[in-house]
Structure formats: C-alpha cells, structure tokens
N, C-alpha and C positions, 0 to 999 in steps of 0.2 A: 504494500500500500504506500501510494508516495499522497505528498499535501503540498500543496503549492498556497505561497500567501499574499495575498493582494491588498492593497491601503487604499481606504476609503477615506475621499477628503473631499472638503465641502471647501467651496467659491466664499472667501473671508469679504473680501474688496476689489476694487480696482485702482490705480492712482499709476496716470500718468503712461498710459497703455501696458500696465504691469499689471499682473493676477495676482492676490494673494490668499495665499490656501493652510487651510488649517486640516490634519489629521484626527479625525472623528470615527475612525474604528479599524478593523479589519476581517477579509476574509479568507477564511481558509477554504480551501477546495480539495477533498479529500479522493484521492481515484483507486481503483484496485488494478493489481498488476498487468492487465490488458488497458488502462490508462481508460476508463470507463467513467465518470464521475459517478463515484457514490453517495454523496451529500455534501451540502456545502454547511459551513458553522459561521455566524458572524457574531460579531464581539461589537459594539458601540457604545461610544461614551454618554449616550443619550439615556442609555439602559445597563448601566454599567455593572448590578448582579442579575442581569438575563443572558442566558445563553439562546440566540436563536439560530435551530438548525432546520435547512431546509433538505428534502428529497428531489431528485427527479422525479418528471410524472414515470408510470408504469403503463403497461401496454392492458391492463386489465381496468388502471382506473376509467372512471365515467365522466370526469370533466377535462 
C-alpha cells in the first residue's frame, strides 16, 4: 500500500499581482499495490479533531 500527500491551501489575498496562500489541511490518498485508490483521508484545520475519510464509488452502489 503506498499514500501519497497532497496540501490543501486556500487563496489568503492578493497585492500587487501576487497570491497569497495559506495551508488549511491535507490529503492523503491511500492506493493498494496495483496503485488503485482505496480511500482518501483528509485532515483540516477547520475540523481539526475530525478525521474525514472518503471511498470510491463501487460498481454495486446506487448513486
């Protein structure tokens, strides 16, 4: 199983045709050894003791 981690940052300002960004969380993307995604987990400072973890959809769900 490999995890790849990605940072999620939100648009702070702008001044002067400059961005300024601020780091508001992160996610991890979790795969199995056919590099498949099997869930992603996100961490945010918004929510900072929740863990939100998402699935793919499956070929059996209904939405």
């Amino acid at each position: 199983m490999t995890t790849q981690t990605l940072k999620l940052n939100v648009k702070t300002g702008e001044k002067d045709g400059k961005n300024f960004w601020d780091r508001c969380g992160v996610v991890f993307v979790n795969t199995d050894d056919d590099e498949n995604i099997t869930s992603l987990t996100v961490k945010h400072n918004m929510f900072p003791n929740v863990e939100m973890v998402a699935f793919p959809k499956r070929d059996n769900d209904d939405n």
